[in-house]
KOLKOL-875301 format. One record per residue: residue number from 1; x, y, z of N, C-alpha, C, O in turn. Coordinates in steps of 0.001 Angstrom, whole numbers. Example, Ala and Ser with C-alpha at 12.3 -4.5 7.8 and 13.67 -1.06 7.14 Angstrom:
BEGIN
 num   neast  nnorth     nup  caeast canorth    caup   ceast  cnorth     cup   oeast  onorth     oup
   1   13190   -5690    7800   12300   -4500    7800   13200   -3300    7800   14236   -3319    8465
   2   12850   -2250    7080   13670   -1060    7140   12900      30    7870   13409    1138    8039
This chain:
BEGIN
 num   neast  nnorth     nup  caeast canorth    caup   ceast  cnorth     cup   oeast  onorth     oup
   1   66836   58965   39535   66555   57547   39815   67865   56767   39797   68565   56753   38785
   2   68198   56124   40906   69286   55275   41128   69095   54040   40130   68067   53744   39522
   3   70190   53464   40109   70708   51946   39860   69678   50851   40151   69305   50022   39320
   4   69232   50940   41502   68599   50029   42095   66901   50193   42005   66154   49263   42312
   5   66453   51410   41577   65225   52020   41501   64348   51385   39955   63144   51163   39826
   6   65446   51221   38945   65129   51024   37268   64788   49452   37571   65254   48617   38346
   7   63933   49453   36762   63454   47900   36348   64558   47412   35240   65280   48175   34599
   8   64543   46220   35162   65736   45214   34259   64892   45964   33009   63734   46351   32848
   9   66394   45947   32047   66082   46242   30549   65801   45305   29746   66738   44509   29687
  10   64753   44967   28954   64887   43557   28425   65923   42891   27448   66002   41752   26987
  11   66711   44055   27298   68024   43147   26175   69384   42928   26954   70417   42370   26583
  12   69045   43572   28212   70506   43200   28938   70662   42236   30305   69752   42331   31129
  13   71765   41317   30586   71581   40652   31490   70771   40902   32994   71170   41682   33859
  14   69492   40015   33094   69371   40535   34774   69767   40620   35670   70166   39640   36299
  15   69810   41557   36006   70047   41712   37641   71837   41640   37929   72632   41420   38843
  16   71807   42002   36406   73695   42492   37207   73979   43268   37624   73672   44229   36918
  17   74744   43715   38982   75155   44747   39771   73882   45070   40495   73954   46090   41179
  18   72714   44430   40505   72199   44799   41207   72192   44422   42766   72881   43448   43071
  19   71357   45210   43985   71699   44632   45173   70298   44171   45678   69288   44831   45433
  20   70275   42773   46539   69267   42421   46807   69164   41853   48167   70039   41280   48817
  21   68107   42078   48437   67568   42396   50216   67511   40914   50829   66425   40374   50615
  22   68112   40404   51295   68052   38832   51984   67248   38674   53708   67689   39100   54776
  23   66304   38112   53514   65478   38309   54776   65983   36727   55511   65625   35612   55130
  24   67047   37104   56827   67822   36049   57197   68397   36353   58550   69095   37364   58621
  25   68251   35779   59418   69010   36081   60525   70294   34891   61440   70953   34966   62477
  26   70093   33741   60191   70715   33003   60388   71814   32362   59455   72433   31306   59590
  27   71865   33307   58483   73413   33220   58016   73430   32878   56808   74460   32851   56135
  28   72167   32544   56345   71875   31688   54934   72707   32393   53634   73142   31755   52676
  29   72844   34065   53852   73648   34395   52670   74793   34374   52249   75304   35113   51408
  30   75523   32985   53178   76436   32479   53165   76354   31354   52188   77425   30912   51774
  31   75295   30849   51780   74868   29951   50661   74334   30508   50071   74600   30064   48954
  32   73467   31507   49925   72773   32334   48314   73927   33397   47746   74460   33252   46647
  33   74137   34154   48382   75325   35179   48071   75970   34925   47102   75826   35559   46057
  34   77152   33559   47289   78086   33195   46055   77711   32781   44725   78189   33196   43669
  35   76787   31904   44890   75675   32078   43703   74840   32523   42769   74451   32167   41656
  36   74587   33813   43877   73501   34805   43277   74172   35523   42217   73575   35959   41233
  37   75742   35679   42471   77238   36695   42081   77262   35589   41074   76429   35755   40184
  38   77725   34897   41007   78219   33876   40012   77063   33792   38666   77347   34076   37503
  39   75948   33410   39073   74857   33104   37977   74457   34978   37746   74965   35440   36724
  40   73902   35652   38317   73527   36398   38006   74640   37980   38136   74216   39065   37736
  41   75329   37902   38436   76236   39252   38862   75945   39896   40030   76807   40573   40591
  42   74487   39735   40608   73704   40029   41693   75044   40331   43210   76059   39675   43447
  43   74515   41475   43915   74939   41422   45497   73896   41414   46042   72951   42139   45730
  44   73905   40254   47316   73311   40326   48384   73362   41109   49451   74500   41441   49785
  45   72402   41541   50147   72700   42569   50925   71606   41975   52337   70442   41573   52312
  46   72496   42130   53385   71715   41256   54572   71286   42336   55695   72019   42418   56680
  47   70525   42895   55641   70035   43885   56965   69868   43321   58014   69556   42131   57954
  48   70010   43950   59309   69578   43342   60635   68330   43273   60690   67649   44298   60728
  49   67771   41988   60704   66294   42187   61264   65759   40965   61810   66615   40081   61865
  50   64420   40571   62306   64293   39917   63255   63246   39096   62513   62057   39405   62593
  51   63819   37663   61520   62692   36688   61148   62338   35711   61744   61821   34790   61111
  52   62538   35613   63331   62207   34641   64208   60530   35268   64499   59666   34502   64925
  53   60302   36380   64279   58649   36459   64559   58033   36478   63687   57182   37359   63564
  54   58225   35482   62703   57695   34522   61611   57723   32906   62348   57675   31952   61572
  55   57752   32811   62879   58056   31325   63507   59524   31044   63492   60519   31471   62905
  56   59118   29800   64730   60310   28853   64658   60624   27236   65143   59967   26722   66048
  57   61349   26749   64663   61282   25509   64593   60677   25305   65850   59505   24930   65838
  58   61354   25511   67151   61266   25514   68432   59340   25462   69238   58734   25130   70257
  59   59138   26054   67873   57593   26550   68705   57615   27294   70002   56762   27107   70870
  60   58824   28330   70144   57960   29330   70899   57049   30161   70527   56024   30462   71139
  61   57573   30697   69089   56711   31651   68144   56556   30609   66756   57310   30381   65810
  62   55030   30047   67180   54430   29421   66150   54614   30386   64685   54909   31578   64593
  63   54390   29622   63868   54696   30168   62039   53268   30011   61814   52865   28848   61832
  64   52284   31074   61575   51123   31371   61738   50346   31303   60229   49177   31037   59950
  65   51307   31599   59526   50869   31087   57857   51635   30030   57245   52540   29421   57816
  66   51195   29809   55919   52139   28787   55224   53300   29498   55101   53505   30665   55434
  67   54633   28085   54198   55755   28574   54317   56188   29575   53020   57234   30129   52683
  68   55349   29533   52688   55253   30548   51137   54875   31937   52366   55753   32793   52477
  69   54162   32022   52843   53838   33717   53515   54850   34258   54526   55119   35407   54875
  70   55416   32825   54956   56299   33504   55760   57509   34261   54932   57793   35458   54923
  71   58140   33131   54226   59103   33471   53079   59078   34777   52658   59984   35611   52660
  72   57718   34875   52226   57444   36771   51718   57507   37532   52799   58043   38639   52738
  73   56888   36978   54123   57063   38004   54882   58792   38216   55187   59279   39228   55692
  74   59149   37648   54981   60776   37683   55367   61580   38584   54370   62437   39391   54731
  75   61251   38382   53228   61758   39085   52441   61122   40496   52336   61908   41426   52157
  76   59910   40750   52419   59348   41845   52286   59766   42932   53273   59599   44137   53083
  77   60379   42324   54449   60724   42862   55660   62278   43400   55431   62625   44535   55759
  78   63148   42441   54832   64468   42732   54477   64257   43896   53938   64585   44839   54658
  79   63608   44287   52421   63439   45127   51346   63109   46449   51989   63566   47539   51646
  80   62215   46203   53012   61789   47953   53940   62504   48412   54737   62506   49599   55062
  81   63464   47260   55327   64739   47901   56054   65831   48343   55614   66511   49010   56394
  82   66286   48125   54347   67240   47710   53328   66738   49236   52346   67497   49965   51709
  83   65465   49349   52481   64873   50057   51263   65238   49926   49751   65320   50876   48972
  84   65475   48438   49406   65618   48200   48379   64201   47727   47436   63133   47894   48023
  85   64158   47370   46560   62725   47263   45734   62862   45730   45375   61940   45381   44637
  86   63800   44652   45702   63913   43496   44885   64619   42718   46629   65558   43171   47283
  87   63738   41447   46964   64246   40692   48156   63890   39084   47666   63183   38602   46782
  88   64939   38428   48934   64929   36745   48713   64543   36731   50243   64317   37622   51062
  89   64559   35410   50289   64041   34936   51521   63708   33316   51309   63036   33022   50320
  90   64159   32243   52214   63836   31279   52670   63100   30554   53544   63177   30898   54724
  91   62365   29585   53250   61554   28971   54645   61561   27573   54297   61022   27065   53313
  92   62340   26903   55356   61966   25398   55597   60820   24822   56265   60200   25595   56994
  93   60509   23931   56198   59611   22858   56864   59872   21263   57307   60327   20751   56284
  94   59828   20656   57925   59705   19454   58244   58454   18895   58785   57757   19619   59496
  95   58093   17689   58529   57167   16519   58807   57003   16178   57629   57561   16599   56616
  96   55985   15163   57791   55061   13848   56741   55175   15102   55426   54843   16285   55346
  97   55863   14062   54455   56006   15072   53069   54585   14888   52502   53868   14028   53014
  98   54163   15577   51559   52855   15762   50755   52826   14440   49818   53464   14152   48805
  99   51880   13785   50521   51301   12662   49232   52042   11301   49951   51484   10216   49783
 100   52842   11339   50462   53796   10075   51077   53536    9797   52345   53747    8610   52594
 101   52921   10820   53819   53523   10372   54965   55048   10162   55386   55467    9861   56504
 102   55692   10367   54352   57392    9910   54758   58263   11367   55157   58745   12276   54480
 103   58168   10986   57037   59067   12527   57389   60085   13093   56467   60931   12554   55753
 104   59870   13932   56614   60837   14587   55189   61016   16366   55782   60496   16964   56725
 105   62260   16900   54436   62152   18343   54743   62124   19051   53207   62732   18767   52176
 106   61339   19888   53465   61009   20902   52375   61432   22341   52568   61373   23029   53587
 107   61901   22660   51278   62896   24035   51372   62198   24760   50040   61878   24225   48978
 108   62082   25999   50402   61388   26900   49948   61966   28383   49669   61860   29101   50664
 109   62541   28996   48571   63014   29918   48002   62413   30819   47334   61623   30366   46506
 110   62480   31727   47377   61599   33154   47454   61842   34526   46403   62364   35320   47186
 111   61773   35060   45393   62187   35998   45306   61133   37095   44906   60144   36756   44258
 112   61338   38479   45303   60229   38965   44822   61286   40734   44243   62345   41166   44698
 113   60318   41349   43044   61182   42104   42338   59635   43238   42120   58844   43251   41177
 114   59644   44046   43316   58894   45388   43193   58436   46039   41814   57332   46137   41278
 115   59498   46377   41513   59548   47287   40393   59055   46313   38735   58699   46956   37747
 116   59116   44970   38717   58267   44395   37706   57496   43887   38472   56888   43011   37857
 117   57142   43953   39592   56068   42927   39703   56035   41701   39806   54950   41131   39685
 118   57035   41082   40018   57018   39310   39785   57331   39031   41028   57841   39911   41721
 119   57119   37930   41471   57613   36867   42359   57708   35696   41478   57066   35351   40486
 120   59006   35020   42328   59652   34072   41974   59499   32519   43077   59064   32615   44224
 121   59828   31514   42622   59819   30589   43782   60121   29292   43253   59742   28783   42198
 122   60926   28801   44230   61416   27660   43721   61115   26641   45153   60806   26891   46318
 123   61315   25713   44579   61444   24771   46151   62206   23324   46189   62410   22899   45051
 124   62562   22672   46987   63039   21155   46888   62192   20352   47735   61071   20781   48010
 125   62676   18974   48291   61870   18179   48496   63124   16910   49071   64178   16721   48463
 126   62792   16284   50116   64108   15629   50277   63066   14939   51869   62483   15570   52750
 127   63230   13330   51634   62945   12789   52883   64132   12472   53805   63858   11623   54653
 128   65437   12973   53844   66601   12834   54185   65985   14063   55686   65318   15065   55429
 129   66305   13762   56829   66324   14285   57872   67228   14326   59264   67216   13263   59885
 130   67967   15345   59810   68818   15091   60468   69257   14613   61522   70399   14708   61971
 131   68151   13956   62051   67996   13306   63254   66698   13208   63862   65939   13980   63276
 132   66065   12528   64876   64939   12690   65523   65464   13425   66948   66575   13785   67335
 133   63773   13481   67683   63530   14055   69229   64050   12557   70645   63315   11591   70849
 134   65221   12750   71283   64851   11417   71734   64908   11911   73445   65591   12878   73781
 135   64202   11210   74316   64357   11772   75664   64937   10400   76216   64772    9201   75994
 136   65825   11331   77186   66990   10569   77627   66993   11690   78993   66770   12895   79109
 137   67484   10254   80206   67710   10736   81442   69045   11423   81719   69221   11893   82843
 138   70020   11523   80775   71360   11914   80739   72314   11608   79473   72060   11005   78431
 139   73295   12123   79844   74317   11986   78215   74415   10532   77947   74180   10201   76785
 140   74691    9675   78724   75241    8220   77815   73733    7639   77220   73618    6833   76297
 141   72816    8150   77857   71462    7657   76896   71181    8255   75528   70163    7826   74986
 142   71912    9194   74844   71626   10015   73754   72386    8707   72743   73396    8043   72974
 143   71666    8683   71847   71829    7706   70737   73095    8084   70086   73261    9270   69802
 144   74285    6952   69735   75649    7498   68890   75224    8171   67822   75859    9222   67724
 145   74332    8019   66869   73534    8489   65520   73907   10091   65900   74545   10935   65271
 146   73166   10141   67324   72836   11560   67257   74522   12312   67576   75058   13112   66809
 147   75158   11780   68956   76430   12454   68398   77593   12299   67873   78668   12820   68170
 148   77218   11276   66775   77856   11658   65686   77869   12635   64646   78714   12642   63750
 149   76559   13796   64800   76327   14450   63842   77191   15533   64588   77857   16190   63788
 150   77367   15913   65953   78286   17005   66282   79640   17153   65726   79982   16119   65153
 151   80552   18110   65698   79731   19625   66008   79295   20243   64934   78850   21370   65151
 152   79265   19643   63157   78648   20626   62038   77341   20874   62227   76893   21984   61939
 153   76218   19491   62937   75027   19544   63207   74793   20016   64771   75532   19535   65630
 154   74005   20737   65054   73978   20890   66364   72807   20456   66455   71940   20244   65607
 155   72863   20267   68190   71354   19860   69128   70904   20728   69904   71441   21812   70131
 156   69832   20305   70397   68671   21318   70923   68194   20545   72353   67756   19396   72408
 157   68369   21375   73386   67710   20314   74658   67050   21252   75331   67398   22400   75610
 158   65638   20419   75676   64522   21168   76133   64173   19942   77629   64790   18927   77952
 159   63171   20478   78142   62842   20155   79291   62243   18754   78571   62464   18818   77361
 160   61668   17714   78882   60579   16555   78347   59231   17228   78313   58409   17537   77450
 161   59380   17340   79875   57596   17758   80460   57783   19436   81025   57307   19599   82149
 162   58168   20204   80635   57959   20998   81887   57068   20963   83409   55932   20573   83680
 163   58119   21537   84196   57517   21704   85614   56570   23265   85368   57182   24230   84908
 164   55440   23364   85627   54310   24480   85565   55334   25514   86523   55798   25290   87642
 165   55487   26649   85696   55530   28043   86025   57309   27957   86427   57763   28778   87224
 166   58159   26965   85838   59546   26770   85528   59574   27485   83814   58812   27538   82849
 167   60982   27964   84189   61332   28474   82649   61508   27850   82135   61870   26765   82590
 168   61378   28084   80727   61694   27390   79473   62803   26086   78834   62637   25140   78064
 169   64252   26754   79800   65166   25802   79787   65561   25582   78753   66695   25104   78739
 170   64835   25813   77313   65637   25370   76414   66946   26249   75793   67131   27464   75728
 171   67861   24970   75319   69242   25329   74867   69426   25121   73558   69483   23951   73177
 172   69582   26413   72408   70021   25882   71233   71541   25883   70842   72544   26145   71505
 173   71402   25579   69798   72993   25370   69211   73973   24883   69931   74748   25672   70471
 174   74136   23495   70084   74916   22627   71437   75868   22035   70300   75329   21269   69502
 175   76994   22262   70170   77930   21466   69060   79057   21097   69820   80194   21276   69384
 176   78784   20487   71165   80036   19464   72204   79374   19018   73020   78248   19478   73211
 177   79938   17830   73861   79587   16627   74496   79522   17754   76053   78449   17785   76655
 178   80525   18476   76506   80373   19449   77546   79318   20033   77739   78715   20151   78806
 179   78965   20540   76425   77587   21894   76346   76727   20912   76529   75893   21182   77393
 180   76568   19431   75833   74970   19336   75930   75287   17891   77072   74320   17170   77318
 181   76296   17643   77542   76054   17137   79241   75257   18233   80519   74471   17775   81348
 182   75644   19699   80456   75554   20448   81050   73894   20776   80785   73173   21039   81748
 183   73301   20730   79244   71733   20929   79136   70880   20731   79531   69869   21294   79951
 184   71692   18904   79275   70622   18028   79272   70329   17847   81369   69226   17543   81824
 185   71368   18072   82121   71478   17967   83420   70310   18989   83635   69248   18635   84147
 186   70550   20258   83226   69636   21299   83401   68184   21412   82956   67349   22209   83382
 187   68009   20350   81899   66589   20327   81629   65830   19310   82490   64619   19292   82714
 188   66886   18371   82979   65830   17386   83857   65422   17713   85057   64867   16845   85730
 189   65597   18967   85557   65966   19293   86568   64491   20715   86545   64067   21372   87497
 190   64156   20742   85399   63080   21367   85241   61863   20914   84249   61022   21581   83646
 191   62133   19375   84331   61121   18326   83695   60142   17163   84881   60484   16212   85583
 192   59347   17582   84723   58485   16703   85799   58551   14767   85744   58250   13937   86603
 193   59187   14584   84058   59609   13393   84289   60795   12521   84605   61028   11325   84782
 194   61499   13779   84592   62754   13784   84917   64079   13242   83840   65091   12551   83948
 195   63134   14284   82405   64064   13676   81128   64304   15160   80343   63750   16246   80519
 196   65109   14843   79630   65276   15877   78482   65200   15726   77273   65764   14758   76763
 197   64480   16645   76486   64225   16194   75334   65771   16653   74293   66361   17733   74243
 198   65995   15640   73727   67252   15845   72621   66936   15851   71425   66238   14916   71034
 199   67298   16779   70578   66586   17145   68938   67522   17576   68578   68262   18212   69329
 200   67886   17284   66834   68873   18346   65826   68012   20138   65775   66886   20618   65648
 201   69612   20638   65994   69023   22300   65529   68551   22470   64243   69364   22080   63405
 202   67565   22897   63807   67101   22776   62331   67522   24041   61836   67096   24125   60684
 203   68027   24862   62085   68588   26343   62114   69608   26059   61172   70433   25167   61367
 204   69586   27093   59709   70364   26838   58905   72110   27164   59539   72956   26302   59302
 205   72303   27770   59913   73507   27838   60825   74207   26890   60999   75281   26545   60506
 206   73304   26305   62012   73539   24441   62501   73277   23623   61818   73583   22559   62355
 207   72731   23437   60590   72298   22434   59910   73085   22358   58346   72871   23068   57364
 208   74021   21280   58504   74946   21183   57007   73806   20731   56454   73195   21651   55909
 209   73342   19821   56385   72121   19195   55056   71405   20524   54584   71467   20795   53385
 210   71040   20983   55048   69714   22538   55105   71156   23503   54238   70962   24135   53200
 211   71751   23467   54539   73325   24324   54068   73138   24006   52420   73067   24772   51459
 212   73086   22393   52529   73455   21968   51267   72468   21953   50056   72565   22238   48862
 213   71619   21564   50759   69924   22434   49842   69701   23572   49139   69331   23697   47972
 214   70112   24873   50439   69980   26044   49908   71055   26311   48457   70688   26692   47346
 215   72345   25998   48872   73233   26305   47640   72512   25643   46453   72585   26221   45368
 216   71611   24140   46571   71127   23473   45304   70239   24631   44906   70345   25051   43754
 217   69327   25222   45778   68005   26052   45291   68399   27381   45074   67744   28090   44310
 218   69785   27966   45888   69689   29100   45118   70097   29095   43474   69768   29855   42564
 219   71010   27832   43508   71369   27766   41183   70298   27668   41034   69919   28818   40810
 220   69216   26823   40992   68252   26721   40446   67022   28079   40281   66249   28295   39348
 221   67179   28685   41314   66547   29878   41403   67308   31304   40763   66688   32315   40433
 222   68973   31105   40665   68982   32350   40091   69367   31935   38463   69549   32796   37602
 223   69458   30417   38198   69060   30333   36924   67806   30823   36135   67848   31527   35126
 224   66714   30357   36730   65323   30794   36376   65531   32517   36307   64914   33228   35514
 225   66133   32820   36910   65744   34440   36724   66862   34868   35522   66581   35880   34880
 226   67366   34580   35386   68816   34743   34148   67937   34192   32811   68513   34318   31730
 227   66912   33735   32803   66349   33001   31632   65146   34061   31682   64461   34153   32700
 228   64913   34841   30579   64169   35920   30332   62735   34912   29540   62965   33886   28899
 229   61225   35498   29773   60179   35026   28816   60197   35425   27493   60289   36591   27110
 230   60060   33936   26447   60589   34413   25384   59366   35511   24374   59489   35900   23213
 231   58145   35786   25448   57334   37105   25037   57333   38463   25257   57041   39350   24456
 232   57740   38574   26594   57936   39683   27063   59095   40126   27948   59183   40914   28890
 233   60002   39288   27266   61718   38918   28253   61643   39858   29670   62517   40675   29959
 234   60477   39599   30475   60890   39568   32141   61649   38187   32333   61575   37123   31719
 235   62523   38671   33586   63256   37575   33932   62438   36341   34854   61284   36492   35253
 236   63210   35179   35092   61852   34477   35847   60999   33494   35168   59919   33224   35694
 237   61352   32895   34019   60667   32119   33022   61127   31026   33169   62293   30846   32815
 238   60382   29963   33726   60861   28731   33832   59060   27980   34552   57990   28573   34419
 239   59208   26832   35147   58505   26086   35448   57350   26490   36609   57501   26721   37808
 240   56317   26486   35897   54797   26504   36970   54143   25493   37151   53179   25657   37899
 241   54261   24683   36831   53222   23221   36959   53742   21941   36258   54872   22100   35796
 242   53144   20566   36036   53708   19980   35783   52280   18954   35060   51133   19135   35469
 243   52523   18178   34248   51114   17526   33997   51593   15934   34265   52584   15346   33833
 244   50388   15408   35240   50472   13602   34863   50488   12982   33869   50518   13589   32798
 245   50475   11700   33904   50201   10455   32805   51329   10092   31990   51196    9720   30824
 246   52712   10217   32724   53963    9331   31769   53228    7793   31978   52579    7308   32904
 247   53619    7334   30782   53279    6298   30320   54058    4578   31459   55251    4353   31665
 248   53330    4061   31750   53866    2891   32171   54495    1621   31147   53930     804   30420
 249   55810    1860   31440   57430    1532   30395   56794      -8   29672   56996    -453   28542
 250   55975    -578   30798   55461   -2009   30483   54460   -2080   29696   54660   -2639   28617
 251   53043   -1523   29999   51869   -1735   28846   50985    -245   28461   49867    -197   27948
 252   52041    1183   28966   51903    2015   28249   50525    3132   29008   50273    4332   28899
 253   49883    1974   29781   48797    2900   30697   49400    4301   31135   50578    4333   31490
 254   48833    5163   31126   48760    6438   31767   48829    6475   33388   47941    5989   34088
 255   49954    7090   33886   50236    6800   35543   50243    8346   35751   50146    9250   34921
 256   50435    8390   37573   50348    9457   37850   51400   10366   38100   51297   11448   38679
 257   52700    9717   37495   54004   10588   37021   53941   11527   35946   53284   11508   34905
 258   54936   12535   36509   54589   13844   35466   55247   13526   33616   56229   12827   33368
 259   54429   14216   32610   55018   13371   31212   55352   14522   30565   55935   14479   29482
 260   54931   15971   31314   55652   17184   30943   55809   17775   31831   55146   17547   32843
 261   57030   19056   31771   56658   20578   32410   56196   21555   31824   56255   21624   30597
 262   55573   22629   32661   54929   23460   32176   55615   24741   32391   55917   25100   33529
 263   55951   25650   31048   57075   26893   31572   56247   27808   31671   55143   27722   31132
 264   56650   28922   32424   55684   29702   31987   56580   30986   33037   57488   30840   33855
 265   55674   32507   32453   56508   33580   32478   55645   34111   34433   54617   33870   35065
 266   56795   34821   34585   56177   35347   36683   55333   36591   35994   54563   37216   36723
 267   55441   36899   34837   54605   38510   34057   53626   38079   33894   52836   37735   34773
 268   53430   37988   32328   52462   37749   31413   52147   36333   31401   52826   35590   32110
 269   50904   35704   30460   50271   34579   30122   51302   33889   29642   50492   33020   29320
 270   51827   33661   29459   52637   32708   27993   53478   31521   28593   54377   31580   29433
 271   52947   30420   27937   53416   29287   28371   54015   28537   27373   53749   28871   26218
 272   55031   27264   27612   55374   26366   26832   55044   25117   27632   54901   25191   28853
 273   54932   24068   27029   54985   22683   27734   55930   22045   27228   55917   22084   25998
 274   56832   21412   27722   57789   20628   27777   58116   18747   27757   58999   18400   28541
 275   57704   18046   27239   57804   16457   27707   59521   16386   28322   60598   16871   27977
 276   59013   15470   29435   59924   14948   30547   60659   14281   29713   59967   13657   28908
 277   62056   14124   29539   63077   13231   28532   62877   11946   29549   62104   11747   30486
 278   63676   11350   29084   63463    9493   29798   62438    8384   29971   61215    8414   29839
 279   63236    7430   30290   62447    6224   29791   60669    6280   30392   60280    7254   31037
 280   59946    5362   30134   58763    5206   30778   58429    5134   32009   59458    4998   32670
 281   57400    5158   32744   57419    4795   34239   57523    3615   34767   57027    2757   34036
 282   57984    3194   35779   57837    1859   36370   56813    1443   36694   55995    2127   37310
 283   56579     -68   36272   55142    -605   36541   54805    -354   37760   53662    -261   38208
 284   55708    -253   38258   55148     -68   40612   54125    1184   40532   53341    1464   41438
 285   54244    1883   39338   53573    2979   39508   51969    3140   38719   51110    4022   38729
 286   52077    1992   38154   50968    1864   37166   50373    1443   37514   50679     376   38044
 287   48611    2011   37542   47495    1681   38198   46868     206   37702   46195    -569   38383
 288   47277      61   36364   47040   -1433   35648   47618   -2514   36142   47035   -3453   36684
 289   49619   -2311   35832   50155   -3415   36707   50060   -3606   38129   49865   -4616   38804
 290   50261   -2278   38453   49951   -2507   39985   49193   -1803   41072   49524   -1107   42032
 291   47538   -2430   40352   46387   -1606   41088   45859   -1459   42460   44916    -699   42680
C-alpha cells in the first residue's frame, strides 16, 4: 500500500505530502495549489480532463444538477483519471443571490477524501459582479465600464438573436479592443437583429474577481481540514450550520441574524456550538423596530 492509498493518522498532520486530484480545466490550481502547500503540505495534481460537460456559463452545455453535484462530479472525475483516492473541485454560480434578489456570485469548494469517507465544502457569497450582457451594434457602443475591465477580465461576444441554422458565432476569451472589434462585427452579421451580445468571461482564467475568491476559499477550506474533530480527530471539523436570533443591539428582540455557529465533524456526530463574537444586530434588522 502506497503513500497515497493510507488514510490520515490521527496524531499526525493532515494531508502532508499528500497528492490531490483537482477537477479543473481552467487553471484554478493556480489559486488552490499554493495554498493547499502552505496550510496543509498537500500537492495538487491536475489531470487532463474535460469539466465543461458539467455545464457552462455559456449555456451550450447546460449544468444539469446543482452546483454542489457538479463540483463532485468534477472532482470525482479528476480522482479516476488521476487514480488518486482524495479530489477538490470548484463550481461557481451567478444570478439573484438566495434570500436577497441581489445579482450576485457564489463560489463553491469541494473536497472529497475516499479512503475516510468525508466530504468537505466550503463556499462564499459576494454580490460584487463583473460586468453585465449589453447588445451593441458595434465597438464604440460597448460601455467604458466594460472596457475598462480588459485585458485581466475578458469578454464574450455572441450573436443577439441568432439567424436559424447559422453557427453559433460565439467568441470567448476577448482581452483587446482588435479581438472584440473583429467579434462583435462577426456576430452581427449572424444576428437577425443586427446586434451582438457583449458579456464578461466568467471563466476562472478570465476572471480576476473569481481568481480572488478562490485563493479566499481555498485558506478557508484547507484550514478546516488541518483542524482535526476533537472526538474522533478526522480532519474537516469546522462549521455545518448556523442558528438565528442575535439579539437586536436596541431592545434585544430576537432577529433573523445568526447568534451562533455550529461545528461539527465530516465523520462522526459530534458537535460544538459556538456564539458569534460582536456587538448586537442592527435595528434595520429587527422585526420589532423595523417590522
Amino acid at each position: 500500500m502506497n503513500s497515497e492509498e493510507r488514510a490520515e493518522r490521527p496524531d499526525g498532520p493532515p494531508y502532508r505530502d499528500r497528492l490531490i486530484a483537482v477537477g479543473t480545466q481552467h487553471g484554478k490550481q493556480s489559486q488552490l495549489a499554493p495554498v493547499f502547500h502552505r496550510v496543509l503540505g498537500a500537492v495538487l495534481l491536475t489531470p487532463p480532463i474535460d469539466t465543461d460537460q458539467f455545464g457552462t456559463f455559456t449555456g451550450e452545455i447546460p449544468r444539469t444538477g446543482t452546483a454542489i453535484e457538479a463540483a463532485r462530479a468534477k472532482a470525482t472525475l479528476a480522482m479516476r483519471v488521476s487514480r488518486l483516492p482524495r479530489g477538490l473541485a470548484s463550481e461557481a454560480s451567478y444570478g439573484p443571490l438566495p434570500g436577497s434578489g441581489i445579482p450576485g456570485h457564489e463560489e463553491i469548494l469541494l473536497f472529497r477524501d475516499d479512503l475516510l469517507g468525508i466530504e468537505v465544502l466550503e463556499g462564499y457569497r459576494t454580490a460584487f459582479v463583473p460586468g453585465s450582457c449589453h447588445s451593441v451594434a458595434s465597438l464604440d457602443e460597448v460601455p467604458d465600464s466594460l472596457l475598462a475591465t480588459l485585458p485581466g477580465q475578458a469578454l464574450i461576444v455572441r450573436p443577439n438573436d441568432p439567424l436559424p441554422g447559422s453557427s453559433p458565432g460565439l467568441v470567448k476569451g476577448i482581452v483587446d479592443t482588435a479581438a472584440l472589434r473583429a467579434a462583435i462585427g462577426s456576430a452581427t452579421r449572424r444576428s437577425a437583429d443586427g446586434l451582438a451580445a457583449v458579456e464578461p468571461d466568467l471563466r476562472a482564467q478570465h476572471n480576476p474577481s473569481r481568481r480572488r475568491i478562490l485563493v479566499r476559499l481555498a485558506a478557508t477550506l484547507a484550514n478546516r481540514l488541518a483542524t482535526r474533530c476533537p472526538a474522533c480527530r478526522t480532519p474537516g471539523f469546522g462549521t455545518v450550520a448556523t442558528e438565528p436570533g442575535l439579539p437586536c443591539r436596541f431592545c434585544g428582540t430576537p432577529t433573523p441574524l445568526k447568534t451562533n455557529d455550529v461545528h461539527g465533524c465530516a465523520s462522526c456526530t459530534h458537535r460544538v456550538t459556538r456564539a458569534v463574537a460582536g456587538p448586537g444586530a442592527d435595528p434595520a434588522s429587527c422585526p420589532r423596530c423595523n417590522p
